[in-house]
N, C-alpha and C positions, 0 to 999 in steps of 0.2 A: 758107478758110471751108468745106472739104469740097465735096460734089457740088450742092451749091445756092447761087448768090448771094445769096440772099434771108438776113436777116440771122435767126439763130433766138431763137425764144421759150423761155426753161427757166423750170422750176418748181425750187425745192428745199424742203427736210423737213426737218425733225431729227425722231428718233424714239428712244423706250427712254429711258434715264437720262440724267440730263444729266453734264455730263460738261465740266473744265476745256479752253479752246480750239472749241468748236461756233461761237463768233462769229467768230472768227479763222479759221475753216473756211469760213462763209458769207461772209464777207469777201472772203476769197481764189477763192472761185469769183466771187462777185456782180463785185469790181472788173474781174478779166480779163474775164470776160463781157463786160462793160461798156464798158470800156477800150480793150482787145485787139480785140476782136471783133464790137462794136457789139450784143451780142444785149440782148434784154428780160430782166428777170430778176424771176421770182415768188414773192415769198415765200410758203408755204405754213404755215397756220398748225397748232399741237398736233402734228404728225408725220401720220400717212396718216390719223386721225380729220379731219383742215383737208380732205382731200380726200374723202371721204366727204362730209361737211358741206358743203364748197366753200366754203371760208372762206380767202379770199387776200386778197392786195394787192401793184400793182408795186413794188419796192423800188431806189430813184436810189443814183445813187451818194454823195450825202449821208449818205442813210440806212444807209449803210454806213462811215460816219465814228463815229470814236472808239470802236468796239465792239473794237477788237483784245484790249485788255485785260478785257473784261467777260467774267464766269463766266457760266453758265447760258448762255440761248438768246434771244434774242428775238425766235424766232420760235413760243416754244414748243413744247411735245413730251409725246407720251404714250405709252402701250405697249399700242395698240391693234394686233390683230393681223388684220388683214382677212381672213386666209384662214383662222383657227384657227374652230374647229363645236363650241360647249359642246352644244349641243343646246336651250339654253332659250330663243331669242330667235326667233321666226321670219321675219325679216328679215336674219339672217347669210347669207345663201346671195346675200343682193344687193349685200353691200359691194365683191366687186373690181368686181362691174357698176357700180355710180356711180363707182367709181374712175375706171375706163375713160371711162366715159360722162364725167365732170366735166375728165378729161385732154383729151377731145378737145374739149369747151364752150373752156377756157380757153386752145384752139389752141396746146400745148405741143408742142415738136418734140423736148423730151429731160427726165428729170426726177430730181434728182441727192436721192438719199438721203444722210441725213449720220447712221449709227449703227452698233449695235453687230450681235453674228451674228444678231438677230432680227429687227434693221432689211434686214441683209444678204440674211436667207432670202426674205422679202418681198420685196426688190427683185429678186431673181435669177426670183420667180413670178410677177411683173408682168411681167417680160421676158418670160416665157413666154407672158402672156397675147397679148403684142404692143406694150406700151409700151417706148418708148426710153425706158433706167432706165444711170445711172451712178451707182455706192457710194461714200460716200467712209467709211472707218473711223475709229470711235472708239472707246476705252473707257477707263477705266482699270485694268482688269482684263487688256490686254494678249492678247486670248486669239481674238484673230481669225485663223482661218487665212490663207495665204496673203501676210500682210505679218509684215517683223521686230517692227516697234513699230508702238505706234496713239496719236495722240496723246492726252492728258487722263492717260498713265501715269505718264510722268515727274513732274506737277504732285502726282499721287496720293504718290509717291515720297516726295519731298518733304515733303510736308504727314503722310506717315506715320514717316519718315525723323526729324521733329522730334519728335515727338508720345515717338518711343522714346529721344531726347536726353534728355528732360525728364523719362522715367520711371528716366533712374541716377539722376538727384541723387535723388531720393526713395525709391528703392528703396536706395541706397545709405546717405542718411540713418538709413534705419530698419531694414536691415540684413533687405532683405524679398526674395521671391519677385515680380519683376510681371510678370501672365499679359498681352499688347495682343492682341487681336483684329484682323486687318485684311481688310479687304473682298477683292474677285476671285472671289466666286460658286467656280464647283468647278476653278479656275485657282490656283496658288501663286504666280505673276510677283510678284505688288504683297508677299507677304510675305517671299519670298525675295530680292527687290531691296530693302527695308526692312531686314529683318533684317542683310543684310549690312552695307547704309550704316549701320545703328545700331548694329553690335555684338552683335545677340543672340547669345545661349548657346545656345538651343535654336530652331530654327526647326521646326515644324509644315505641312505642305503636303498636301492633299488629293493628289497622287501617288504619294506615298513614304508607304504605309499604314505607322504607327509604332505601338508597343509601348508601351501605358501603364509597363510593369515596365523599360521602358529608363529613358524620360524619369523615372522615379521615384528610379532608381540613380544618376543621371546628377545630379540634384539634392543627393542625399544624398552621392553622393561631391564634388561643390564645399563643401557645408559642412562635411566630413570633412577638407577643406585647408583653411578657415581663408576661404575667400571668400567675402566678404559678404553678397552678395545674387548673384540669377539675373536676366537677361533674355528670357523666355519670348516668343515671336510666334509667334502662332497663324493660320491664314489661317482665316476664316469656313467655308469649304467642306468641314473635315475629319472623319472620320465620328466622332459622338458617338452614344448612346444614341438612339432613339428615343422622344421625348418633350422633349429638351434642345433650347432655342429657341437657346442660344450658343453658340459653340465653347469661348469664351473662360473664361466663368460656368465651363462643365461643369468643363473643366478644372483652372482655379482652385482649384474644393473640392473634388475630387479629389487635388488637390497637399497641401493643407492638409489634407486627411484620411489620406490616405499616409504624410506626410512630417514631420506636425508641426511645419514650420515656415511661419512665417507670409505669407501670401499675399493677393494684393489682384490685382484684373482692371480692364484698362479695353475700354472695348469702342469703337474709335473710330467706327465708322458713316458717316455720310454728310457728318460734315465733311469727312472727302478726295473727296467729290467736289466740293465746293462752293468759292466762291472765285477770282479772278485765275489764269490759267493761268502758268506758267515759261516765261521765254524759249526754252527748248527745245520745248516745243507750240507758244508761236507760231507759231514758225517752219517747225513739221513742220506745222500746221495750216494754216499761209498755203499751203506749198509744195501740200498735198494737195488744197488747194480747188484753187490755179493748173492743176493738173493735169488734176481734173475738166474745167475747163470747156476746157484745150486738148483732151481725150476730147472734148468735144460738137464741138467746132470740126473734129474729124477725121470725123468720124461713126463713133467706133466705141465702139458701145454694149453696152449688157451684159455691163460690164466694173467691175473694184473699184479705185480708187486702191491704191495699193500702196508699200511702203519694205522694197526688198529690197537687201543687201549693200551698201548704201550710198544707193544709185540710187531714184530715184523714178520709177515704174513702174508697170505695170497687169497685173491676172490675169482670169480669164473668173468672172462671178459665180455660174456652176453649178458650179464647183470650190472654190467660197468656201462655198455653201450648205449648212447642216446641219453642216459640221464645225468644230471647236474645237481652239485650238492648246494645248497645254500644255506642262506643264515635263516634260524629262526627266527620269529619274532617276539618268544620268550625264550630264547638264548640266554644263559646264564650272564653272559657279555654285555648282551641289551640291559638286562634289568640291574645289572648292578651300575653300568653306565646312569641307567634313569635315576638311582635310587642317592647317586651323586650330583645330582643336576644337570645331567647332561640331557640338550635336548634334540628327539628323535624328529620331529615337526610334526607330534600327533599329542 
């Protein structure tokens, strides 16, 4: 139990998006907490806005029954940034001060974040302040430094992965172009892990700037052979015009105005986040909680759960903060994609 007998009190958050597996996350730290370790464990509600607010409650191990499979949080969560200055509120300059102040009211001895780099940058500046802070990653965007995966990706996966199953038969029926958009902010993981599970022809990625006159030839040459329709994925993050609110839209009528052949966009959104997480988050969410709360148990704090080369592990959260992982552009992924015909628009 570390350098004190005394059994500890933890707080946790979720914070930023929600994201398939957060329960399976609170789970997994709340039962060992619990279990393991005999500590208290608090749930914090909305993400660091509950603490600001001060808006808790203890949470038994009951209440951490049957949530394994439930989407979303029920702890709720928001994407309050305690330390970010618009300049128009003049009461922002007191939110880490209640932070602090409300951490030591609710006699917390460690207080575990469950989000994504902006949950992560905030938790690594609360350590700075002086709280004991443990990260646990999530997104489905994939794009947290310092760990290989994060859970809520694979579920993202998945649910994107089908969404591109169900866009042959129709695209193939009608002998069409279909552009799918898929989420990961300025990350390409969720469409280049999609793309590949589903087949695209043309995968699109915010790292690998591509040439509208590629992807245009590239189009015209499949219907120069006699092939039906195109499978376009597009990731949300990739640079369009200024003024285009979609990747996917822009693209689209671009294609159709190019190419003259006909074309159709789906834009999936926030259904891949939403929903039952995959037995593969469970399980990396259980493990990442269990881990967290072995971190409190050791006293070693200001630190980020982590799934490196296989191994579940930990990094320091001032190495985690501010940075973002992305895809390379000789990624194992990319080039075997290329080496199949898949094209990047370069």
């Amino acid at each position: 139990m570390g350098k004190n007998s005394k059994p500890k009190r933890i707080g946790i958050l979720t914070a930023g998006g929600d994201c398939p597996g957060i329960n399976a996350a609170i789970r997994g730290v709340g039962k060992t907490a619990i279990v393991k370790y005999g500590m208290t464990v608090i749930g914090i509600s909305d993400g660091y806005a509950g603490l600001i607010n001060k808006e808790y409650r203890e949470l038994t191990e009951s209440d951490l029954s049957g949530i394994l499979t439930l989407g979303g949080t029920i702890l709720g969560t928001s994407r309050e940034k305690p330390f970010k200055r618009s300049g128009k509120k003049k009461d922002e300059t007191r939110k880490p001060l209640l932070i602090k102040e409300h951490y030591e009211q609710m006699a917390l001895d460690c207080l575990v974040c469950i989000g994504g780099n902006g949950t992560m940058k905030t938790a690594h500046m609360l350590s700075e302040e002086g709280l004991n802070v443990v990260g646990i990653p999530k997104t489905i965007d994939n794009d947290i430094w310092g760990t290989d995966i994060t859970f809520g990706f694979d579920s993202a996966v998945n649910i994107a992965t089908e969404a591109i199953d169900r866009l042959h038969s129709t695209a193939n029926s009608h002998k069409r172009i279909m552009v799918i958009e898929i989420m990961g902010h300025n990350a390409g993981w969720l469409a280049l892990y999609s793309g590949m599970a589903g087949g695209g022809d043309v995968i699109l990625i915010p790292e690998i700037p591509h040439d509208e006159k590629v992807v245009m030839e590239y189009l015209r040459k499949r219907a120069d052979n006699n092939k039906p329709y195109t499978i376009v994925v597009v990731a949300e993050g990739i640079k369009v015009p200024e003024g285009e609110n979609s990747a996917g839209r822009y693209l689209a009528k671009r294609i159709q105005e190019e190419t003259g052949l006909e074309t159709r966009e789906t834009v999936l959104g926030y259904i891949q986040r939403g929903g039952t997480p995959s037995p593969m988050d469970r399980v990396l969410a259980s493990r990442f909680g269990a881990a967290g709360a072995t971190l409190i148990a050791k006293e070693e704090y200001g630190r980020m759960v982590a799934h490196r080369d296989g191994q579940i592990t930990s990094v320091k959260l001032s190495e985690v903060a501010g940075k973002t992982k992305l895809v390379k552009p000789d990624d194992p992924m990319v080039k075997q994609a290329r080496e199949m015909g898949t094209s990047f628009g370069i």
